[in-house]
ZAMI-84361 format. One record per residue: residue number from 1; x, y, z of N, C-alpha, C, O in turn. Coordinates in pm, whole numbers, plus 50000, padded with zeros to 5 digits. Example, Ala and Ser with C-alpha at 12.3 -4.5 7.8 and 13.67 -1.06 7.14 Angstrom:
+-----+-------+-------+-------+-------+-------+-------+-------+-------+-------+-------+-------+-------+
| num |    nu |    nv |    nw |   cau |   cav |   caw |    cu |    cv |    cw |    ou |    ov |    ow |
+-----+-------+-------+-------+-------+-------+-------+-------+-------+-------+-------+-------+-------+
|   1 | 51319 | 49431 | 50780 | 51230 | 49550 | 50780 | 51320 | 49670 | 50780 | 51424 | 49668 | 50846 |
|   2 | 51285 | 49775 | 50708 | 51367 | 49894 | 50714 | 51290 | 50003 | 50787 | 51341 | 50114 | 50804 |
+-----+-------+-------+-------+-------+-------+-------+-------+-------+-------+-------+-------+-------+
// end
This chain:
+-----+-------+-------+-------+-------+-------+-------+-------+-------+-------+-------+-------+-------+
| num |    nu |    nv |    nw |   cau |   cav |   caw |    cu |    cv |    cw |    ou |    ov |    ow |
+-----+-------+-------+-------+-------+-------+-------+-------+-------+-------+-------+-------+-------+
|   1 | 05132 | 68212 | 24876 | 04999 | 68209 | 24818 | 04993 | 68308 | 24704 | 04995 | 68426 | 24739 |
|   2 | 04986 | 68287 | 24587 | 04930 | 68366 | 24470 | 04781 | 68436 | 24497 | 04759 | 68541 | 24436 |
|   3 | 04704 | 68396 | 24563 | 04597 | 68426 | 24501 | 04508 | 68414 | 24640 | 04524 | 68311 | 24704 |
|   4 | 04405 | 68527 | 24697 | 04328 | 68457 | 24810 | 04211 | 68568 | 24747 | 04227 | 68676 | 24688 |
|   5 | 04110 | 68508 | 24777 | 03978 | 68572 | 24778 | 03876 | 68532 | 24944 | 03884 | 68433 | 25017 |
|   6 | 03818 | 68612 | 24952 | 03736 | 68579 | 25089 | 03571 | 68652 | 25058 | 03544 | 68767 | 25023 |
|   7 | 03499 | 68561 | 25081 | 03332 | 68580 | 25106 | 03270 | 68582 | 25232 | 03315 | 68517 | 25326 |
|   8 | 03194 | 68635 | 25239 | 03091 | 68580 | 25373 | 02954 | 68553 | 25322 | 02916 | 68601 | 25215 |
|   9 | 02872 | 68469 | 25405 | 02768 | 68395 | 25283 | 02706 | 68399 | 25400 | 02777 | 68418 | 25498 |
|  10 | 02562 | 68381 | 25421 | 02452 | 68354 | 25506 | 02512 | 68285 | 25612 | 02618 | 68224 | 25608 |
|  11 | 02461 | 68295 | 25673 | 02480 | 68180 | 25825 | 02413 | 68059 | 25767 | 02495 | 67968 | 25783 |
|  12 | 02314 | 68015 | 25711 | 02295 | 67857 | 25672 | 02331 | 67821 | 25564 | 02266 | 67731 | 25512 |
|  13 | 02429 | 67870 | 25503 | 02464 | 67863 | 25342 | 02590 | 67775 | 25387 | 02658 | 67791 | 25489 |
|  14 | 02608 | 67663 | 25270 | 02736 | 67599 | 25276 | 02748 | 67560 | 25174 | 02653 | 67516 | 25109 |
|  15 | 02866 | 67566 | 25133 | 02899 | 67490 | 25012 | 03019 | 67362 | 24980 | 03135 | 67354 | 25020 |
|  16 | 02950 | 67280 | 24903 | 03000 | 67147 | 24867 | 03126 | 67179 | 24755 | 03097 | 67203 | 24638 |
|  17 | 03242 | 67178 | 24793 | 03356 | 67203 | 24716 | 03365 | 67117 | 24644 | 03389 | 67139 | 24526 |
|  18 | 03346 | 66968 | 24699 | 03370 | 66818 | 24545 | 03284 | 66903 | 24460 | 03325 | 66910 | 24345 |
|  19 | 03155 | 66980 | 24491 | 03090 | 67011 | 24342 | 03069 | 67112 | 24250 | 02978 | 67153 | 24179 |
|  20 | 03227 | 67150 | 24285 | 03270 | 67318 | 24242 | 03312 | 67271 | 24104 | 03349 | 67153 | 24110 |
|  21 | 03317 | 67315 | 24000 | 03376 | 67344 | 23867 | 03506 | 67451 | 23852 | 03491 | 67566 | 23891 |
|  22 | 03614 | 67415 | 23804 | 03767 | 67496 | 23793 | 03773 | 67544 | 23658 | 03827 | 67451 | 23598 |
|  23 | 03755 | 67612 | 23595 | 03842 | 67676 | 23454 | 03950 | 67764 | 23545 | 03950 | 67817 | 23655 |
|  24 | 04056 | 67744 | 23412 | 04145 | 67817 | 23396 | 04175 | 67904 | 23285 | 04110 | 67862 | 23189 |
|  25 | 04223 | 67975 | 23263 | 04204 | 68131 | 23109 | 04351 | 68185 | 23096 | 04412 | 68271 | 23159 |
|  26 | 04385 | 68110 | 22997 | 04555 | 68193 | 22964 | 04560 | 68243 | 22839 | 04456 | 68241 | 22773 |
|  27 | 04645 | 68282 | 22797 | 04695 | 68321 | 22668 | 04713 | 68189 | 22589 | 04736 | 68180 | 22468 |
|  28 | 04698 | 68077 | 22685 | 04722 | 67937 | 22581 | 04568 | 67893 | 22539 | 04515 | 67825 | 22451 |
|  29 | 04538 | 67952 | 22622 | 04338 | 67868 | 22582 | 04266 | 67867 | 22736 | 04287 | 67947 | 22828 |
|  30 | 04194 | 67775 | 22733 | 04088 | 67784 | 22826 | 04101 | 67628 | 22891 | 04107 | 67536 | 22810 |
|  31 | 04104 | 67600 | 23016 | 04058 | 67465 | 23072 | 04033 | 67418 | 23180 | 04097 | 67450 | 23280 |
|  32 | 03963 | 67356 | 23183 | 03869 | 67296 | 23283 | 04005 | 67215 | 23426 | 04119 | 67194 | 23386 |
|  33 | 03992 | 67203 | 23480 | 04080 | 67166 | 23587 | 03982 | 67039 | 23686 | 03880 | 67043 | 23756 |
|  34 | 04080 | 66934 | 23645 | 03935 | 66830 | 23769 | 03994 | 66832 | 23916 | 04110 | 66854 | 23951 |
|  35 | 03935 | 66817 | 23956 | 03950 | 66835 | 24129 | 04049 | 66663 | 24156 | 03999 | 66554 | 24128 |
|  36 | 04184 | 66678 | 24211 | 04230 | 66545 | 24275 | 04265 | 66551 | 24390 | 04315 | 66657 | 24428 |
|  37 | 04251 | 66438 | 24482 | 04276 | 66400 | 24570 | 04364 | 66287 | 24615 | 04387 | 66270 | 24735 |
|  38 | 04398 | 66235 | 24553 | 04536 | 66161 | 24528 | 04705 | 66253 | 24529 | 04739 | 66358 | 24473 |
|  39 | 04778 | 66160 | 24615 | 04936 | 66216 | 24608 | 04959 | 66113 | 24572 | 04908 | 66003 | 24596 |
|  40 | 05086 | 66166 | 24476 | 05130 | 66237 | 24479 | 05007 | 66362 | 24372 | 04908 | 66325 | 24309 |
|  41 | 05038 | 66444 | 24380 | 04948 | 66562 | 24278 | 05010 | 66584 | 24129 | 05131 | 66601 | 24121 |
|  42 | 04926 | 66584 | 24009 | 04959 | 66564 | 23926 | 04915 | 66675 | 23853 | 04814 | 66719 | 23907 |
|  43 | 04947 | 66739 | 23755 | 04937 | 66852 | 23667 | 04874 | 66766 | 23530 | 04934 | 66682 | 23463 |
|  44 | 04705 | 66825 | 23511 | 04640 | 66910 | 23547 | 04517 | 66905 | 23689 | 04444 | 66812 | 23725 |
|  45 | 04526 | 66985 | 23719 | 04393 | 66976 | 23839 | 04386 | 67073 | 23956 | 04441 | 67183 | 23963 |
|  46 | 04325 | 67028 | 24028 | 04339 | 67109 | 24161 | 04314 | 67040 | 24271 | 04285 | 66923 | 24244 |
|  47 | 04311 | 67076 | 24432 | 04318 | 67054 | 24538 | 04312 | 67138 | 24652 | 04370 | 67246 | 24662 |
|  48 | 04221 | 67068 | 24762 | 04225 | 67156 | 24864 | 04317 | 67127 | 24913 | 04331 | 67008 | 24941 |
|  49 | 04429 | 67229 | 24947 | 04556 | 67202 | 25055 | 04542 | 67245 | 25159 | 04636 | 67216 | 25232 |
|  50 | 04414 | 67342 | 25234 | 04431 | 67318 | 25367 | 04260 | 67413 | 25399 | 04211 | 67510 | 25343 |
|  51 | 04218 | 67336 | 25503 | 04100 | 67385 | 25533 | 04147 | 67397 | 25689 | 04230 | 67326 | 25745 |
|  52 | 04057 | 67529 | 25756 | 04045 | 67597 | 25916 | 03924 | 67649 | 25956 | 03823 | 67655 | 25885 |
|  53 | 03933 | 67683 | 26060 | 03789 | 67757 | 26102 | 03872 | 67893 | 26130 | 03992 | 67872 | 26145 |
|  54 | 03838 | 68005 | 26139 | 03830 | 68148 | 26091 | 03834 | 68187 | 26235 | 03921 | 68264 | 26277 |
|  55 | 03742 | 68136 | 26312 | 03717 | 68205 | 26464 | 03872 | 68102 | 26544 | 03926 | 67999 | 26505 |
|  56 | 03896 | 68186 | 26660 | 03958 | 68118 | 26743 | 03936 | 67982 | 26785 | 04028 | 67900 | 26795 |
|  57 | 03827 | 67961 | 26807 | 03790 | 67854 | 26853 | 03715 | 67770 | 26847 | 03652 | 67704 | 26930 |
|  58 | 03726 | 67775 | 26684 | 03631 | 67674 | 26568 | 03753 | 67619 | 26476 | 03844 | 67661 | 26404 |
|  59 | 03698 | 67502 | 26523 | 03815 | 67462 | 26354 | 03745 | 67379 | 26249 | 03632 | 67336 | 26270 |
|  60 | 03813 | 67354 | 26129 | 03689 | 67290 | 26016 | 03713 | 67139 | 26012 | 03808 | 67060 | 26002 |
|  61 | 03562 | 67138 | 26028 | 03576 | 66955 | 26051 | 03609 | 66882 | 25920 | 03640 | 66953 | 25825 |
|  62 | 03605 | 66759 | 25903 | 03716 | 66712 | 25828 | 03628 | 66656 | 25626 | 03676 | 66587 | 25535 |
|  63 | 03486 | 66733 | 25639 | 03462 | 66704 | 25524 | 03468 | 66792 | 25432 | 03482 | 66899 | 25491 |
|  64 | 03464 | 66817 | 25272 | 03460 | 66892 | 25199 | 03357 | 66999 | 25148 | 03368 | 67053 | 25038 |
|  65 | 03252 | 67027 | 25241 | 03173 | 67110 | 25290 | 03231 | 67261 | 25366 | 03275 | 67290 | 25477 |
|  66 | 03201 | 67338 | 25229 | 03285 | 67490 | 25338 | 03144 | 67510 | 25388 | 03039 | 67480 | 25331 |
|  67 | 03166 | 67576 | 25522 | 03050 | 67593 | 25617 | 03104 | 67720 | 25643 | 03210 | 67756 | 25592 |
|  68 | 03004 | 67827 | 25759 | 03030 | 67922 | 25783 | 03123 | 67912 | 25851 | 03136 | 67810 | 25919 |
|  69 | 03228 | 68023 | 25854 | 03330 | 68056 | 25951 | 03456 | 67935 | 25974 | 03534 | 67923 | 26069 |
|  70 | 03438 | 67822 | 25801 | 03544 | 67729 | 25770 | 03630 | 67813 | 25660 | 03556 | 67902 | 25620 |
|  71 | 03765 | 67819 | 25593 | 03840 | 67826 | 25517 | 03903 | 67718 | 25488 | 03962 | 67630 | 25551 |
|  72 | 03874 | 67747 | 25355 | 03961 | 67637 | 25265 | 04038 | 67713 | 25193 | 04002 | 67827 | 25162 |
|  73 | 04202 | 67639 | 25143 | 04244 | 67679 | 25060 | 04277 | 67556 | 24916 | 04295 | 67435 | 24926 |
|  74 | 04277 | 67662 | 24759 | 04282 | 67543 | 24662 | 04423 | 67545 | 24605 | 04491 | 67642 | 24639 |
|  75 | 04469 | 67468 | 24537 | 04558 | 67482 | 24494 | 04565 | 67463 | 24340 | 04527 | 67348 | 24321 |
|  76 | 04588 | 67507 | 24253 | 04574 | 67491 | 24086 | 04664 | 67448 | 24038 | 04761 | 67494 | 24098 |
|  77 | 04705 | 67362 | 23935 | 04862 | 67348 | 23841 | 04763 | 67328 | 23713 | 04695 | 67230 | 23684 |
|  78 | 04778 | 67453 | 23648 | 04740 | 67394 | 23504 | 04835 | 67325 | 23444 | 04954 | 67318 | 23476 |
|  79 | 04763 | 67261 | 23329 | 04861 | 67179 | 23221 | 04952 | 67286 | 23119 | 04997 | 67227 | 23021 |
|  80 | 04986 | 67424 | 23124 | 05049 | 67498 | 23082 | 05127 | 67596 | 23163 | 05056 | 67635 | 23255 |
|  81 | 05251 | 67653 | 23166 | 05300 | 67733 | 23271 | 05299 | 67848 | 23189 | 05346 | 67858 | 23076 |
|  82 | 05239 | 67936 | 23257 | 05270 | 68078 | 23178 | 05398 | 68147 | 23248 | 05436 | 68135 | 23365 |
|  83 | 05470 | 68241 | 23117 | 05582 | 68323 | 23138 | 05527 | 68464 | 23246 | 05417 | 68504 | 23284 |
|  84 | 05627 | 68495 | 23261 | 05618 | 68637 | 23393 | 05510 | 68746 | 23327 | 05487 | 68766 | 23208 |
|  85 | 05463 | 68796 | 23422 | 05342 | 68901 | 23333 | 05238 | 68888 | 23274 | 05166 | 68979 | 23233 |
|  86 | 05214 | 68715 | 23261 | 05077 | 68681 | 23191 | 04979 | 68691 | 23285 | 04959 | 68639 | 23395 |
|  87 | 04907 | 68789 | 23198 | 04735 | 68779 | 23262 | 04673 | 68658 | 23283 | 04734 | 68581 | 23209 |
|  88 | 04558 | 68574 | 23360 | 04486 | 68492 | 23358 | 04379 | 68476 | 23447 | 04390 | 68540 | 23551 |
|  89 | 04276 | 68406 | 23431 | 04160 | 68450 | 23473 | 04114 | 68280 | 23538 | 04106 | 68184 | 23461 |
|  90 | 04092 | 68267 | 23669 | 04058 | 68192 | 23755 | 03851 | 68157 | 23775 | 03770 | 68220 | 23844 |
|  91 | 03839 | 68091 | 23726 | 03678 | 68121 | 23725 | 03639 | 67950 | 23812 | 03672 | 67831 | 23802 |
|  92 | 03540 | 68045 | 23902 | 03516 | 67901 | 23983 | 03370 | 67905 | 23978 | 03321 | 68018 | 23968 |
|  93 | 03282 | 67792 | 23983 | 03159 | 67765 | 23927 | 03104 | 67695 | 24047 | 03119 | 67573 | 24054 |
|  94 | 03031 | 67770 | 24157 | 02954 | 67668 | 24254 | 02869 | 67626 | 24204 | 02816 | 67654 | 24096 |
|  95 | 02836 | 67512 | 24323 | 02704 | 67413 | 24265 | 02584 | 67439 | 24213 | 02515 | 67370 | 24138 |
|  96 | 02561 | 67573 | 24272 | 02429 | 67662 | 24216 | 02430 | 67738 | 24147 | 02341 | 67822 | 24142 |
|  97 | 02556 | 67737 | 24050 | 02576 | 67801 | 23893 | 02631 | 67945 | 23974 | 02709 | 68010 | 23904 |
|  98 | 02611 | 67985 | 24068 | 02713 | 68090 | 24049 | 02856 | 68132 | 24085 | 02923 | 68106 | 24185 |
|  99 | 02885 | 68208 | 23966 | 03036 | 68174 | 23969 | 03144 | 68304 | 24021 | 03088 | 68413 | 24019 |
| 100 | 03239 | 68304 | 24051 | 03344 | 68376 | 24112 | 03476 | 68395 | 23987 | 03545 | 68304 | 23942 |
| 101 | 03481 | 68507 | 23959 | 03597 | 68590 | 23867 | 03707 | 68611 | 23959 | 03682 | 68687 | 24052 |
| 102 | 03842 | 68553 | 23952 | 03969 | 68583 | 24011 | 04073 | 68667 | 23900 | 04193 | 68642 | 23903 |
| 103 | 04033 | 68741 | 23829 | 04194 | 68777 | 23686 | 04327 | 68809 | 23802 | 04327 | 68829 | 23924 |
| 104 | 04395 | 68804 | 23736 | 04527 | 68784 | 23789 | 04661 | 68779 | 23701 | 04666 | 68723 | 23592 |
| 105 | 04746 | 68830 | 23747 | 04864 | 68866 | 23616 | 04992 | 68764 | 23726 | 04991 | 68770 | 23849 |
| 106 | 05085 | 68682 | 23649 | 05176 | 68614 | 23674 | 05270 | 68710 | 23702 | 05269 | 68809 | 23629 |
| 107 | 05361 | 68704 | 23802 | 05468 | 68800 | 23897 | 05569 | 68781 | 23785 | 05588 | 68682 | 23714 |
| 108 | 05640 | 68917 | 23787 | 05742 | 68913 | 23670 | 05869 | 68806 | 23758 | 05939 | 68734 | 23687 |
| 109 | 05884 | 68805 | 23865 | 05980 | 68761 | 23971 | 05890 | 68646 | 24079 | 05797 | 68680 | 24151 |
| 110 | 05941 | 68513 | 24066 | 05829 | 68468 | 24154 | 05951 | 68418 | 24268 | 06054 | 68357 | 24242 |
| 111 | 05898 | 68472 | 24420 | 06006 | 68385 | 24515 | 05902 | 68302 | 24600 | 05779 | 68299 | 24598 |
| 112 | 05994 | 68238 | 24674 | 05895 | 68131 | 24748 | 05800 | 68141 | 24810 | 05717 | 68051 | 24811 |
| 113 | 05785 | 68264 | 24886 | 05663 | 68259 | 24978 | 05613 | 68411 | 24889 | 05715 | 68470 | 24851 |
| 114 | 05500 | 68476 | 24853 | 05437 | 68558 | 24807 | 05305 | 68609 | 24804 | 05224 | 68517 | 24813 |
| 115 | 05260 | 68705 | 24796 | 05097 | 68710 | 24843 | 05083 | 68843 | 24759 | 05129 | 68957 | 24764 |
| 116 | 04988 | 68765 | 24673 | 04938 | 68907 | 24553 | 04782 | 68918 | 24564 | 04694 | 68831 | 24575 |
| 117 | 04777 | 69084 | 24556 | 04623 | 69163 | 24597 | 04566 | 69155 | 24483 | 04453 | 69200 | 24468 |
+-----+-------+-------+-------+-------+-------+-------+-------+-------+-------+-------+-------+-------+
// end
């Protein structure tokens, strides 16, 4: 995993991920990322690759609704690969306009499994 962020939101708050908005921010430009759901997965876009429930003994039911105490995870491929060390900035846009700042710098060394703070 490159990249994890975590919230906690009201107990009746949920949010509709089909109606999230993706930019992406490189040194190449700026772009929008559409959400797919089709495999094979195609560059550009994104995807949820895996949704759970958080508690032991909740798990997340099977629609695209994050609910309390569900995790989702997304997955990004922009249409550009940046070189080792590039800065870039992850901006996600919920349905109710407000949005979430991820910046993030590309690993000078990337190995298979990884997890950056």
């Amino acid at each position: 995993s490159l990249n994890s962020y975590r919230a906690f939101f009201q107990s009746d708050m949920s949010i509709d991920i089909d109606g999230i908005m993706v930019n992406f921010v490189s040194p190449s430009g700026s772009e929008t990322l559409v959400q797919k759901t089709n495999r094979p997965f195609t560059k550009p876009g994104w995807t949820v690759t895996n949704k759970r429930g958080i508690l032991p003994i909740e798990y997340a039911d099977e629609d695209n609704i994050l609910e309390p105490y569900e995790s989702f995870e997304i997955l990004l491929y922009p249409s550009t690969p940046l070189p080792p060390l590039s800065q870039f900035v992850i901006l996600i846009q919920l349905p109710d306009n407000n949005k979430i700042f991820l910046p993030r710098t590309v690993p000078g060394t990337i190995y298979p499994i990884m997890f950056l703070n």
